[in-house]
N, C-alpha and C positions, 0 to 999 in steps of 0.2 A: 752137335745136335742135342746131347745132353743139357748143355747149356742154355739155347734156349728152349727147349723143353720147359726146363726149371725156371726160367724169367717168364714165359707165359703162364704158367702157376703162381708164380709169384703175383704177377699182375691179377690174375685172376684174383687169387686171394685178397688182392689191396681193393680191389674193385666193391668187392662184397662187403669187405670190411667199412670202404665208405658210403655204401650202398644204406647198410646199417646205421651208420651214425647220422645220414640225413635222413632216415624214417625217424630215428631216437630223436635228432634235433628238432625237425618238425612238430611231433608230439611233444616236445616239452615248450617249441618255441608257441606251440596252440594253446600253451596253458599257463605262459607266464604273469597271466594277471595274480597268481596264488601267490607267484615269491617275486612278484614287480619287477622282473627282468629287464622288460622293456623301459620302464621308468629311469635305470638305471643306467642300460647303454643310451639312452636319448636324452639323459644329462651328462653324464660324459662327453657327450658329441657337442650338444649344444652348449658344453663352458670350452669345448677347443672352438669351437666357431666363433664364440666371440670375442674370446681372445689375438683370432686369428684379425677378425674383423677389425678390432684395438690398434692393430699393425695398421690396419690398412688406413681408417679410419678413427684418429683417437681423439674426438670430440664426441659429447656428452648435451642431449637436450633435456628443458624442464617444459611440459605444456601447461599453461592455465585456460581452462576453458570458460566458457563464460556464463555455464548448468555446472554443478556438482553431479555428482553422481548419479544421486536420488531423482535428480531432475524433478525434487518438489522447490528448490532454492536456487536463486542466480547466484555466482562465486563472488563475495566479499576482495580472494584474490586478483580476481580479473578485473575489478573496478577499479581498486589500487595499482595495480601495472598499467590499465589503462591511462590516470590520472598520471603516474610518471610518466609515462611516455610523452607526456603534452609538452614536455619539458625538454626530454632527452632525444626525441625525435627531430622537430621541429628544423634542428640546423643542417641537418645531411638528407632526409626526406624529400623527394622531389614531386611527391602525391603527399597530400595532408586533408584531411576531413576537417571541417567546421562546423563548429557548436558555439551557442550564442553561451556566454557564463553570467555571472553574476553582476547585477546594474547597481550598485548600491551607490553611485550619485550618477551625477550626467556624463561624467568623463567616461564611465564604466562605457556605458549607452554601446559603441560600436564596438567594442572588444570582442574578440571572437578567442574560443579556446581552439587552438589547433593540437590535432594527434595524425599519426599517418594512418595511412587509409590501407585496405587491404591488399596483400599482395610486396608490400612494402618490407625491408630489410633496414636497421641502424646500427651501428655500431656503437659500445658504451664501454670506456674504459674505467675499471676499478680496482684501486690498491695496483696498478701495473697490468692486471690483468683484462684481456680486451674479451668481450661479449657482446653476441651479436642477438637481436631480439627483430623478432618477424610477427607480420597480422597476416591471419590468413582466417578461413571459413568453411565449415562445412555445409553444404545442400541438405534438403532436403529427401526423405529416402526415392528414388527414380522409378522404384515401383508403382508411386502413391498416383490414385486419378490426376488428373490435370490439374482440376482447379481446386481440389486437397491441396497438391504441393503448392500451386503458386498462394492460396493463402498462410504456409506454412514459411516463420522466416527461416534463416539461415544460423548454423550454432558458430559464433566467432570464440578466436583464441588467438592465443599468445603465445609463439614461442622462443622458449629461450639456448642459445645454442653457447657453448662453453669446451676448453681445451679438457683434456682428463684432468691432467697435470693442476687447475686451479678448482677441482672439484670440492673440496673444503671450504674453500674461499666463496666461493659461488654459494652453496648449498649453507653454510652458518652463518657470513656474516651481509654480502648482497643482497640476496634474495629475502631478508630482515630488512635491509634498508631502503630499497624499494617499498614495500610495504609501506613502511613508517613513513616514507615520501612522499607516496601517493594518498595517504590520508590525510598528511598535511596541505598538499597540492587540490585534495576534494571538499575540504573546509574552504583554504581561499577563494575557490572556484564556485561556492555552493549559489547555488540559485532555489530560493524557496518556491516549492511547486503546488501545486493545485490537483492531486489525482483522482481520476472516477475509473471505475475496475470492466473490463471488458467482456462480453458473453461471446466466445467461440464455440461452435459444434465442432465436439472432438476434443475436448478440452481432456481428458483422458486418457488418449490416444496414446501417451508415451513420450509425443514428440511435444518436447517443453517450448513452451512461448512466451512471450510477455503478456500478463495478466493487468496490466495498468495501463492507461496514458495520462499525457500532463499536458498542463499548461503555467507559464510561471506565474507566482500568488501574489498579486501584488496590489490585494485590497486596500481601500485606506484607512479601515476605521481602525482607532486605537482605540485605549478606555479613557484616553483624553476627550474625544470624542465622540462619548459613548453617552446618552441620556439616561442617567440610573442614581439611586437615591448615594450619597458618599459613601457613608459608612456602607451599603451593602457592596457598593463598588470595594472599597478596600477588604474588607471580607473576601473577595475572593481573589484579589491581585496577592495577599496574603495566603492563601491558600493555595497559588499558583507557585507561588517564592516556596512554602513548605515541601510541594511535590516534584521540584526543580533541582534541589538539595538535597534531597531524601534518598540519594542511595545508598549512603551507610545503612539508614536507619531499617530502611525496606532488606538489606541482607540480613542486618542482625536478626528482625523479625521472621525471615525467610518466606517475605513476599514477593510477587514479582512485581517491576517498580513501573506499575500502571498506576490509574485513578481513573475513576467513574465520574464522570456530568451528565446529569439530567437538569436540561433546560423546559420549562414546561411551562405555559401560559395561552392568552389569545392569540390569533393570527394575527402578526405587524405590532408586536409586542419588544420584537429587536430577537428572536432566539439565533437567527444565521447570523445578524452581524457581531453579536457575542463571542459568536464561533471564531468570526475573522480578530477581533480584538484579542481574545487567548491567544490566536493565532502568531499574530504583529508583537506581543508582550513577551511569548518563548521563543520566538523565532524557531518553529517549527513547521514541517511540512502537513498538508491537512489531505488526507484521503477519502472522499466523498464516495462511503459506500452507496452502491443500486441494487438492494436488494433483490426486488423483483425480476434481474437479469441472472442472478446467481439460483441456479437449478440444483445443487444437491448439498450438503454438509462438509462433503470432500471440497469442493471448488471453493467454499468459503473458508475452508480451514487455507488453502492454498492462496488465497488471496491475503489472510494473516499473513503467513511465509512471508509475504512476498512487501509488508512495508516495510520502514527501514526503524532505526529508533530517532530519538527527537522528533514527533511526528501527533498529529492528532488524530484518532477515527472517527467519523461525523457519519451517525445515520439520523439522517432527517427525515421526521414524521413515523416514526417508527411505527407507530399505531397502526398506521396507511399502509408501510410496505409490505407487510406479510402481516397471513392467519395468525396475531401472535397474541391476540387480546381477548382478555377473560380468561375464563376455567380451561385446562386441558382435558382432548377429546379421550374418554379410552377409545379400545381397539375396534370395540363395536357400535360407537357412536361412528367412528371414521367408516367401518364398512358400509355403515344404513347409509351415508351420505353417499359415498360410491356408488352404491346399488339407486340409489335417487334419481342419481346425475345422468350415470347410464340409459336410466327407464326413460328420464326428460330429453335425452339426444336419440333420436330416430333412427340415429346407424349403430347405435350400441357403446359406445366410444367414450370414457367419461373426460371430464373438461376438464378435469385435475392434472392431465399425463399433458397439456402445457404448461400448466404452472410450476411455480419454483416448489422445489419439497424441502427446501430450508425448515426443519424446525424449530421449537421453542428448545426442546433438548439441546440442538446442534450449535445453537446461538448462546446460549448459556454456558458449554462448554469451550464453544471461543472467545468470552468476554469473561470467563473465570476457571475455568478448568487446565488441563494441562497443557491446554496449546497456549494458553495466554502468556505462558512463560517464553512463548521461541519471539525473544525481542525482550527492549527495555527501553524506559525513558518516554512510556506510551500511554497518551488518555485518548480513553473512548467516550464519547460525548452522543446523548439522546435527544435530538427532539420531539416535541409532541404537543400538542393543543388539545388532548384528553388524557389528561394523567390520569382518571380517574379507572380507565377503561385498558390496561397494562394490566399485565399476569403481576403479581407481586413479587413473584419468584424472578421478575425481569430486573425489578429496582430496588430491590433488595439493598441493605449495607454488605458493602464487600464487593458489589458489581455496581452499582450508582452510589459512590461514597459520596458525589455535595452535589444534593438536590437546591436547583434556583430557581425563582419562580420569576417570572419575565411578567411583571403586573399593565396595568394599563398606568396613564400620566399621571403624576400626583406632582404637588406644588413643588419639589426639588427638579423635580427631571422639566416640570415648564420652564421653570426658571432657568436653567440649564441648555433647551433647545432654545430660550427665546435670546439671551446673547448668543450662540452661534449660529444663527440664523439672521438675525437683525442685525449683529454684530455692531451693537451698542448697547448701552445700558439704559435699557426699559423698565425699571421697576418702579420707575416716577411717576410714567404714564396712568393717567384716570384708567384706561381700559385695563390693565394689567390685572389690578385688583378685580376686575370684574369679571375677569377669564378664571383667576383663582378660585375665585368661590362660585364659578361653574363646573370647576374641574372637583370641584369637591360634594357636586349633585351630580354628575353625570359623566361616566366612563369613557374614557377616548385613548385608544392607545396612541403611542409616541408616534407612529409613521405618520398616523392623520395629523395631527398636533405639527408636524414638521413639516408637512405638506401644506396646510394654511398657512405655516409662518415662513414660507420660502415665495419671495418676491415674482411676481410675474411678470412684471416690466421694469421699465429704470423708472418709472414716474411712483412706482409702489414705494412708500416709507412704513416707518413701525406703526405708524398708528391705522393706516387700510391694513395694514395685515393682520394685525389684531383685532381688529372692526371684523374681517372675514373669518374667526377663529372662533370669536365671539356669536356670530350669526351662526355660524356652523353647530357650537354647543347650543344654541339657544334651542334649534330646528332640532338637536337632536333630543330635547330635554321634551318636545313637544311631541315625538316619536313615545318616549319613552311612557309618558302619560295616557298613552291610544290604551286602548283596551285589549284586551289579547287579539280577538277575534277582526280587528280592522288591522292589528300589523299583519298578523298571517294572512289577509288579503292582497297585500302588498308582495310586488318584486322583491325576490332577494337578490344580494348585492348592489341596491341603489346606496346612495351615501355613505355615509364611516360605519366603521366600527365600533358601534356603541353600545352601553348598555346602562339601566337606569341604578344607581347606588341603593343600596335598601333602604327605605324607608321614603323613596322620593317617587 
């Protein structure tokens, strides 16, 4: 009886005793953010866990996705694994995607670049070790509206799956040689493109998408045949050779290794097909910015991001695309114009909250400020047909470093369109000289000039076309002597492009 007596005491006792220690424990375990307790036992746990998991499973993945982080940039990695895989995939893949590559003669023509398509698994052995590499995709988020998600595309990746055991081997020297393969494999493969940048609402939104599309560039003009005085032609094929070289030069200086063209003259003067001749000469991609689709300073910085290097940026008519010409407004010249716009729309509403709010500030700081620098190997090229009517602060040296002026036809560039146009030698002909020293009373740029001396039937030879070039300057010489007050009675845009030389 005594005995247990003394054991139900006991027990009691032990009772209270742990009664105590989980009030104490509770209370201290409600306060372990002071001395990180939890931190502590939930790393402990979590390295036996995956340890355990090692056991269970002791392969190792690498994911490249095809946004970095930031989601202001697409992965440089993902294009190179992409581009190896065109290679490594191709023999054991039983789904493969097709992509047309690179034509550079006619055998090219049907070649198709194949890679596996998603969902797809290959096997790749290196140095002994085997690795297996998978495409797969993420959706779009499933919360988003309907027709939000379905314009939102899908974020693809790559993954790469590996034993523990060759995780050195994988991680220093593979996953280097891929790289370095797939940029060799995107050079052979490269197809020069054609890009214009795209306006999506929602551009912001978080969820990253393609900001470009293309098409492949495969204008034909060269500077071979290109209509331009020699010497100013070599001038700048010279100038191209200098900034094609220039990345030593451009570190030591510690610039970023752009350059500025400003092309500037009358309309059908040549400034786009210029664009295509640098083009075909560096063998570079050319991205045709659209201003007027690009709504704020961020999306254009985003669209920088987003070309590649070796590449040219062409905004044409720059004058035209946006508010950018003349003086800057201050803050209360821009309110009065608000408060205008507002008072002129009847529901209150001013017209400006459609238009792009690209500034002159925002454009300056991406054609020379510090975002100019995310890239290299890159000119920005301006056109325009009022140079005169440009902020100064746009073309500036340091932001248009070689201004070109696109003149009308003068005696080298006739001479020049009329053998490749005639495609014989016309300098014998009685009319020749007679178009020359019309061309030196009266202004015609090259597109008209090419346009009368390009055949309209097979019965046309060199002498009706220069009869019709001839007639053309004559008519236009006989414009040019009206009096102000009967041309501005007249249609604009009937006949060329003309204008009377001083004095005539």
């Amino acid at each position: 009886m005594m005995d247990a007596l003394a054991a139900y005491s006991w027990f009691g006792q032990l009772s209270v005793l742990v009664s105590v220690v989980a009030v104490c424990w509770t209370m201290v375990w409600q306060n372990l953010e002071h001395i990180r307790l939890q931190q502590f036992f939930a790393r402990n746990f979590n390295r036996r866990a995956r340890r355990l998991a090692a056991m269970v499973d002791p392969f190792l993945s690498v994911t490249f996705e095809e946004y970095e982080g930031g989601r202001i940039k697409s992965s440089d990695a993902f294009k190179e694994v992409r581009s190896y895989l065109t290679t490594a995939s191709t023999r054991d893949v039983r789904h493969l995607r097709a992509e047309c590559g690179a034509e550079r003669d006619a055998a090219d023509k049907d070649k198709l670049v194949l890679s596996m398509a998603k969902g797809e698994e290959v096997a790749v052995t290196f140095r002994g070790a085997t690795v297996w590499w998978s495409a797969d995709s993420t959706p779009p988020p499933r919360d988003a509206i309907p027709w939000y998600r379905a314009s939102r595309s899908e974020r693809r990746f790559f993954r790469l799956e590996f034993h523990e055991s060759h995780r050195d081997l994988v991680l220093n020297d593979y996953i280097p040689h891929v790289r370095r393969e797939g940029r060799a494999i995107m050079v052979k493969n490269r197809q020069r493109r054609l890009y214009t940048n795209i306006h999506r609402e929602g551009f912001d939104d978080g969820w990253y998408e393609e900001v470009w599309t293309h098409v492949p560039f495969d204008h034909p003009k060269t500077f071979d045949k290109l209509a331009m005085d020699p010497a100013k032609k070599k001038e700048i094929i010279d100038d191209l050779e200098m900034f094609r070289n220039g990345k030593k030069y451009h570190n030591r200086v510690g610039k970023p290794w752009k350059r500025g063209y400003l092309l500037y003259g009358p309309p059908g003067t040549g400034k786009s097909t210029m664009v295509a001749a640098i083009a075909n000469y560096l063998d570079y991609d050319v991205y045709d910015f659209e201003l007027t689709s690009v709504k704020t300073n961020t999306e254009l910085r985003k669209l920088l991001i987003e070309t590649k290097s070796k590449s040219i940026m062409v905004f044409e008519d720059i004058d035209c695309s946006l508010d950018l010409t003349g003086k800057r407004k201050s803050k209360e010249e821009e309110d009065k114009d608000d408060d205008e716009e507002k008072s002129a729309d009847p529901r209150g509403a001013s017209k400006k909250d459609t238009k792009s709010k690209v500034t002159l500030s925002g454009l300056l700081n991406f054609i020379d400020g510090l975002w100019s620098a995310c890239g290299e190997e890159r000119l920005i090229v301006f056109t325009t047909n009022h140079v005169e009517k440009l902020d100064p602060a746009l073309i500036r040296t340091g932001r248009m470093d070689k201004k070109i002026e696109m003149s009308y036809c003068d005696a080298e560039s006739f001479r020049f369109l009329a053998r490749m146009h005639l495609d014989e030698d016309v300098e014998g002909h009685e009319l020749f000289g007679v178009t020359k020293a019309l061309l030196q009373e009266v202004n015609m740029v090259p597109v008209d000039v090419g346009e009368h001396l390009t055949r309209k039937s097979v019965d046309d030879d060199a002498g009706s076309c220069l009869a019709r070039l001839v007639m053309a300057l004559e008519k236009a010489k006989e414009e040019a002597a009206k009096p102000p007050e009967a041309l501005q009675a007249e249609e604009d845009g009937k006949g060329v492009v003309v204008e009377a030389k001083d004095g005539n």
